[in-house]
PyMOL Python script that loads the backbone (N, CA, C, O; Angstrom):
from pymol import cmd

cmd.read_pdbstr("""\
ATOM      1  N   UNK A   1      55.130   7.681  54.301  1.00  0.00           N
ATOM      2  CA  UNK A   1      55.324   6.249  54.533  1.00  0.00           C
ATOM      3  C   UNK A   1      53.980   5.568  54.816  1.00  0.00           C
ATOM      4  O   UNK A   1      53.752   4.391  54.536  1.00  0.00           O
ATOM      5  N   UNK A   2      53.048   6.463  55.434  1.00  0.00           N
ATOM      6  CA  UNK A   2      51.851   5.507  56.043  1.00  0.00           C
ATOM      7  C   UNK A   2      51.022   5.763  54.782  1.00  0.00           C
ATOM      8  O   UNK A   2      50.202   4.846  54.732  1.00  0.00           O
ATOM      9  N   UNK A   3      50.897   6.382  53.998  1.00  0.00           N
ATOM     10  CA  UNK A   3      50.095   6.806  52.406  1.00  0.00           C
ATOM     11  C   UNK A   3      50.279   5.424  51.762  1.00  0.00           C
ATOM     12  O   UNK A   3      49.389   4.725  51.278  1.00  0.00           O
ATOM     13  N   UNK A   4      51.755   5.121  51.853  1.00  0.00           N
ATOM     14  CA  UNK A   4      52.748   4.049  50.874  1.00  0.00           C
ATOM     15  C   UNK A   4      51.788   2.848  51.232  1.00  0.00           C
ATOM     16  O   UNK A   4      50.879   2.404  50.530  1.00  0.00           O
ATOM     17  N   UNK A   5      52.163   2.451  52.391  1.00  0.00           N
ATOM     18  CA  UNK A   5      51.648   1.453  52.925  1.00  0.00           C
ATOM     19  C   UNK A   5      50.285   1.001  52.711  1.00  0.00           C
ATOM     20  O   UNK A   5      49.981  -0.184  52.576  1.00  0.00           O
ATOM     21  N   UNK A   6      49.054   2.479  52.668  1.00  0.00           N
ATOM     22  CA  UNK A   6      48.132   2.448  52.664  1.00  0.00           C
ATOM     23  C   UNK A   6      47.742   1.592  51.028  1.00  0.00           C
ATOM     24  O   UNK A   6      46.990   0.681  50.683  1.00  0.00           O
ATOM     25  N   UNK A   7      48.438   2.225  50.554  1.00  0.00           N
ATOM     26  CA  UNK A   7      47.976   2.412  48.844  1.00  0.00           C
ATOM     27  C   UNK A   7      48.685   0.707  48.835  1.00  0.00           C
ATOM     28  O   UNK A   7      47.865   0.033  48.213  1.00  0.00           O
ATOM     29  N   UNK A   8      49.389   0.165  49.101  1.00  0.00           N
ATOM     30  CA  UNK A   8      49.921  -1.184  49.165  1.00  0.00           C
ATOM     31  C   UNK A   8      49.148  -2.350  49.986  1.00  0.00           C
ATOM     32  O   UNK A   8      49.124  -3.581  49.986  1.00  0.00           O
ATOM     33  N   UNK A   9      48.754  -1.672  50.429  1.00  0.00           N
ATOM     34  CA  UNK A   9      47.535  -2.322  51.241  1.00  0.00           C
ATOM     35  C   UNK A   9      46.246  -2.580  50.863  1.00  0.00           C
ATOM     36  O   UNK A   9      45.554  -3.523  51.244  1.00  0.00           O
ATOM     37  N   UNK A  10      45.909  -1.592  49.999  1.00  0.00           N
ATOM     38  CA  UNK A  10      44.473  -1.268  49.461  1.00  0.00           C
ATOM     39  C   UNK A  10      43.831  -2.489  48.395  1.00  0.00           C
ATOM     40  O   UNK A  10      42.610  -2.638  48.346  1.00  0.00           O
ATOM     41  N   UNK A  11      44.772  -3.362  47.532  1.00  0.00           N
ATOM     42  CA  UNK A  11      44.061  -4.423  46.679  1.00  0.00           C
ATOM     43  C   UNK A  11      43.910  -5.614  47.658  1.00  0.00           C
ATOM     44  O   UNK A  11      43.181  -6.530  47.277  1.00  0.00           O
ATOM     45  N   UNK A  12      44.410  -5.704  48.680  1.00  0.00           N
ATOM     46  CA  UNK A  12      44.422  -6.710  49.679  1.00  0.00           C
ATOM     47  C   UNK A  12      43.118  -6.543  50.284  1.00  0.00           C
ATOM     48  O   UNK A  12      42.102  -7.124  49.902  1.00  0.00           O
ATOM     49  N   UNK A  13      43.158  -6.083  50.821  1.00  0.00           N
ATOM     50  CA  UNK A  13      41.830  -5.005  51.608  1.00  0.00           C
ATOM     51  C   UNK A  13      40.439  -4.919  50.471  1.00  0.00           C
ATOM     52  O   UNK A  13      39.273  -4.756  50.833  1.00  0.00           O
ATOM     53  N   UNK A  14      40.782  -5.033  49.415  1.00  0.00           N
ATOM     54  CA  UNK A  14      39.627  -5.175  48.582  1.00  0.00           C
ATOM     55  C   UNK A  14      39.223  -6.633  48.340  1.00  0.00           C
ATOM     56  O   UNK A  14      38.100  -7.001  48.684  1.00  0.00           O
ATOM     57  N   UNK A  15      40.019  -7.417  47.808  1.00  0.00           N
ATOM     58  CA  UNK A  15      40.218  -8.784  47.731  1.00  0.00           C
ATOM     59  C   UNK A  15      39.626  -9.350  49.109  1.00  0.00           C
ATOM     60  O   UNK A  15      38.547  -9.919  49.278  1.00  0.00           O
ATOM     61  N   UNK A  16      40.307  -9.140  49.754  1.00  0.00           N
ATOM     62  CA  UNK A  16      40.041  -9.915  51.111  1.00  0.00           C
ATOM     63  C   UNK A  16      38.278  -9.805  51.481  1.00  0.00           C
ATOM     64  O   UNK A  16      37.498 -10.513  52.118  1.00  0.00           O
ATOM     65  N   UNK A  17      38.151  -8.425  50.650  1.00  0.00           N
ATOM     66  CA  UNK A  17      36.329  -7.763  50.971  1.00  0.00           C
ATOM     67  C   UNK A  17      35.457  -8.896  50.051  1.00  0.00           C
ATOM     68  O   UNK A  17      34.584  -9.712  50.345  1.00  0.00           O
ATOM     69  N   UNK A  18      35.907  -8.653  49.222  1.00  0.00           N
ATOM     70  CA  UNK A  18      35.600  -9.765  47.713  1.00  0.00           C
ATOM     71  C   UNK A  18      35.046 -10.939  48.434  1.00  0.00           C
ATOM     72  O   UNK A  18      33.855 -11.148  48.663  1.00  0.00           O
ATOM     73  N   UNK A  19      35.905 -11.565  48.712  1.00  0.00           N
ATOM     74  CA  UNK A  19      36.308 -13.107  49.575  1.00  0.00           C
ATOM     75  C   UNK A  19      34.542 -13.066  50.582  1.00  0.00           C
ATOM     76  O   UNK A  19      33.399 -13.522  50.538  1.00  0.00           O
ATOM     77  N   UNK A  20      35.418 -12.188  51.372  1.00  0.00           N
ATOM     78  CA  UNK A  20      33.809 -12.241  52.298  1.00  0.00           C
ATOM     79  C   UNK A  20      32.199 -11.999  51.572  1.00  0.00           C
ATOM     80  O   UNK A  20      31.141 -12.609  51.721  1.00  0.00           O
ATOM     81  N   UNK A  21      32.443 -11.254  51.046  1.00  0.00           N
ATOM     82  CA  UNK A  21      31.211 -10.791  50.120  1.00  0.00           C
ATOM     83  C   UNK A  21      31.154 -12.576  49.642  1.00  0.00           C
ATOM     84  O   UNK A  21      30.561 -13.292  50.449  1.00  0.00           O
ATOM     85  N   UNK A  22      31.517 -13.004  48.865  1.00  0.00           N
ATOM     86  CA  UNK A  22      31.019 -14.157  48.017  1.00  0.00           C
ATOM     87  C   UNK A  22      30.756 -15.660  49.212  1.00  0.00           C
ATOM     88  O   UNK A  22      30.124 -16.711  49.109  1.00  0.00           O
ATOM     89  N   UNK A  23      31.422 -15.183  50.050  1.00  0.00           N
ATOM     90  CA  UNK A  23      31.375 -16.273  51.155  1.00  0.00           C
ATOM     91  C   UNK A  23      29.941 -15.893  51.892  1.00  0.00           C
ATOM     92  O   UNK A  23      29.332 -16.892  52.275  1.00  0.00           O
ATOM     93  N   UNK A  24      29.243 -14.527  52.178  1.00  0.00           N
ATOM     94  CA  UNK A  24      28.653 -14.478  52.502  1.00  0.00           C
ATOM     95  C   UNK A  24      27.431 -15.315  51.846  1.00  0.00           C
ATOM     96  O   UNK A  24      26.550 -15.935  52.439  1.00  0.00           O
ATOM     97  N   UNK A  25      27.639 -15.147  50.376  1.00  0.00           N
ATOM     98  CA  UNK A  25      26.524 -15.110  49.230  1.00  0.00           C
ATOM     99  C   UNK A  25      26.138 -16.994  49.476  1.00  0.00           C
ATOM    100  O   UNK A  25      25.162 -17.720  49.666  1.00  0.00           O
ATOM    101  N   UNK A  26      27.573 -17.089  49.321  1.00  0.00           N
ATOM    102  CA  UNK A  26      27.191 -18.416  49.459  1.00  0.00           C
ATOM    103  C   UNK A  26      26.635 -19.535  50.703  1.00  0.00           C
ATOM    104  O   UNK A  26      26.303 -20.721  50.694  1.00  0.00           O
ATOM    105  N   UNK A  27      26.743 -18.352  51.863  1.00  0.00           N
ATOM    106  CA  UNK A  27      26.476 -19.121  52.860  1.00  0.00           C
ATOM    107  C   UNK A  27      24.750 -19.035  52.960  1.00  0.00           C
ATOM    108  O   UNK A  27      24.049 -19.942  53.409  1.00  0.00           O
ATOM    109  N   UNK A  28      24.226 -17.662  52.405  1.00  0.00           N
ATOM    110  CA  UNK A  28      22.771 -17.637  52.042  1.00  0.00           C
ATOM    111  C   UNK A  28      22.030 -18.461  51.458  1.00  0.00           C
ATOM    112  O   UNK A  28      20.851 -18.739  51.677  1.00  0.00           O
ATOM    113  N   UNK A  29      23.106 -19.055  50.313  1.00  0.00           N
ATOM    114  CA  UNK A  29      22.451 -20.011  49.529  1.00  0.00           C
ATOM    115  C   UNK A  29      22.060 -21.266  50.047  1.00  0.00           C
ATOM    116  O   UNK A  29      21.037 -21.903  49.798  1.00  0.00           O
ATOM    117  N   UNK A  30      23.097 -21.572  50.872  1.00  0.00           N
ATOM    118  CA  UNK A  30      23.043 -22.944  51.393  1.00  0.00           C
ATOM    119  C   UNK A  30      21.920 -23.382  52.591  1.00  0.00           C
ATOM    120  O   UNK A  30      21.358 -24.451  52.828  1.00  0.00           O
ATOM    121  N   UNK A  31      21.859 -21.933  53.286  1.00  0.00           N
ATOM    122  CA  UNK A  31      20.684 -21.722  54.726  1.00  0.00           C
ATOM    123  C   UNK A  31      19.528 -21.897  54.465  1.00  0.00           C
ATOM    124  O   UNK A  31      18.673 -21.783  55.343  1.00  0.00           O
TER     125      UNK A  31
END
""", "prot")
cmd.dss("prot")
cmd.show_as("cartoon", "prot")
cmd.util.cbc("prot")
cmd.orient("prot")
């Protein structure tokens, strides 16, 4: 069950990484 979850969890958890990554990028740009 906690594998399940994991693996259901995991494009979120990437995405969500994504998000920050480009938010970071862009907050460099702007500083």
């Amino acid at each position: 069950m906690k594998s399940r979850l994991f693996t259901l969890h995991q494009p979120f958890t990437t995405y969500h990484y994504d998000i920050k990554k480009k938010n970071n990028e862009v907050n460099s740009v702007n500083s």
